[in-house]
Structure formats: structure tokens, C-alpha cells
VMD Tcl script that draws the C-alpha trace (Angstrom):
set ca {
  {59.38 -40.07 -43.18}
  {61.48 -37.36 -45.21}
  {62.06 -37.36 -48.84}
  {65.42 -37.08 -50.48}
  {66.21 -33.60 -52.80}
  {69.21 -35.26 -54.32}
  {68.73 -35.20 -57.56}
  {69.35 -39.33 -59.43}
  {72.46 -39.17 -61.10}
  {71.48 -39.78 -64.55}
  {69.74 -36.16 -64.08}
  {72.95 -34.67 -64.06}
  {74.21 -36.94 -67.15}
  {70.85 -36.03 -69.26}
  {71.36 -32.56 -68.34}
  {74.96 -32.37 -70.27}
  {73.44 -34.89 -73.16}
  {71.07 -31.60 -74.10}
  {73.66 -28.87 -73.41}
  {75.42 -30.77 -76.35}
  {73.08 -31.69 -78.52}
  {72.82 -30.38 -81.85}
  {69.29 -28.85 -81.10}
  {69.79 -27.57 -78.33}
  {72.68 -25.33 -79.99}
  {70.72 -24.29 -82.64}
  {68.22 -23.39 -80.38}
  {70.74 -20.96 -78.38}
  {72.23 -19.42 -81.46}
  {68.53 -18.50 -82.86}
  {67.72 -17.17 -79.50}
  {70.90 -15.33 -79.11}
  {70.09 -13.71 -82.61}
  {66.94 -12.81 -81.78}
  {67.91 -10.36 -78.42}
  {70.35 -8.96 -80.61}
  {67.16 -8.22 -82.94}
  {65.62 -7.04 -79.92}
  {68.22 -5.15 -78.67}
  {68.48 -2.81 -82.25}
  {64.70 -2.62 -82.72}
  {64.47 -1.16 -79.63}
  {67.01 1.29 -80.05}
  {66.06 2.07 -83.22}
  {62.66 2.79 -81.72}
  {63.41 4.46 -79.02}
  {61.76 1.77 -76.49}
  {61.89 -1.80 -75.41}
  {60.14 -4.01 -77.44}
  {59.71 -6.66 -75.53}
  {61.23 -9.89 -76.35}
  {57.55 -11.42 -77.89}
  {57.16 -8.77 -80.48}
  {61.19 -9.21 -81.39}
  {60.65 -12.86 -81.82}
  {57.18 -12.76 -84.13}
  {59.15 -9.68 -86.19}
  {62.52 -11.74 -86.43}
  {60.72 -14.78 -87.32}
  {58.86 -12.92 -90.09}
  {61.30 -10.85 -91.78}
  {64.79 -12.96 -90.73}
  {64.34 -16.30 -89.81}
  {64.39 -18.12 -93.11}
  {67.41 -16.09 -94.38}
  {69.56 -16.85 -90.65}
  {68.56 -20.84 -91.11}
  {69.49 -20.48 -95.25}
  {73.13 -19.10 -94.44}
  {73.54 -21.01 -91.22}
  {73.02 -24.38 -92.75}
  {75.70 -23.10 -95.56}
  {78.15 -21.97 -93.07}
  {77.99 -25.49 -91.00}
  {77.95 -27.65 -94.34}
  {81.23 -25.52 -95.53}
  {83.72 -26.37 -98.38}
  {83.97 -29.68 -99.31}
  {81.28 -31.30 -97.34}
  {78.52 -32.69 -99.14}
  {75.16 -31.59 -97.97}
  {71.99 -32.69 -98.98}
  {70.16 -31.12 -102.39}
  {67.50 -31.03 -100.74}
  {66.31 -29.01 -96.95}
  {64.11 -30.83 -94.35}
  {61.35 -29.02 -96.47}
  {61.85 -30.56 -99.39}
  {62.62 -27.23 -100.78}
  {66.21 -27.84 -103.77}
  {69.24 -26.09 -101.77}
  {71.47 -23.58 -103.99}
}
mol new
graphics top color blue
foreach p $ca { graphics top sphere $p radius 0.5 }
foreach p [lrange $ca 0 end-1] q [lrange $ca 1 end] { graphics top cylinder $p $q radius 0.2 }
display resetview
């Protein structure tokens, strides 16, 4: 008996649904920020920092600010967002 390696073809179909999705995205961008975070620590340090200690130090000190102005910068002129974040925290 041998087993098949082809992969069903709604694999390939679910694989794209995710590329596209909205999380997904946001996911790359705040991972894209945070080896650029990564990358200037460790020059500014002299060292690599390792991409753990880059993510616990973005999240800390940049995190909330990069979500703030994202979610302004997607919502731009004229759309209406919501007063109020996921949090329940009033938007500017």
C-alpha cells in the first residue's frame, strides 16, 4: 500500500485565503517592523540582539504607538471609523 503526498486541493485554496486575510497582513507588517527594530538595536549596540529580546523591547516601548497610527493611516480621510478601539479605549 503507498500513501499519496499530494496535497487536497482545498490546501492550496486555504493557503491563499490566509495570505489575504486581513490578519494575516497585519501580522506581517508588525513582524516586518519589529526586524527593523532588531536590526537598529543591534547596531546601535554593537551586537545581535536576537529577535526574542527585539520583540519583548518593541512590544514594550512601540507596539501601542505602531497599532495607534496604523489603525489611523488605514481608516484615512473620510472614512468613518469607530469611536471606540477593540479595547474599549475612546479613539482621538
Amino acid at each position: 500500500m503507498t500513501s499519496s503526498t499530494k496535497e487536497p486541493a482545498t490546501t492550496g485554496s486555504s493557503r491563499e485565503f490566509v495570505k489575504q486575510s486581513s490578519l494575516y497582513q497585519e501580522f506581517l507588517a508588525e513582524r516586518e517592523e519589529i526586524l527593523k527594530h532588531k536590526w537598529l538595536e543591534s547596531e546601535r549596540l554593537g551586537y545581535d540582539i536576537g529577535f526574542e529580546r527585539a520583540l519583548l523591547d518593541w512590544i514594550r516601548k512601540h507596539r501601542e504607538g505602531w497599532r495607534a497610527a496604523r489603525r489611523q493611516n488605514l481608516s484615512g480621510p473620510g472614512s468613518s471609523s469607530p469611536p471606540y478601539s477593540s479595547s474599549g479605549v475612546k479613539q482621538p
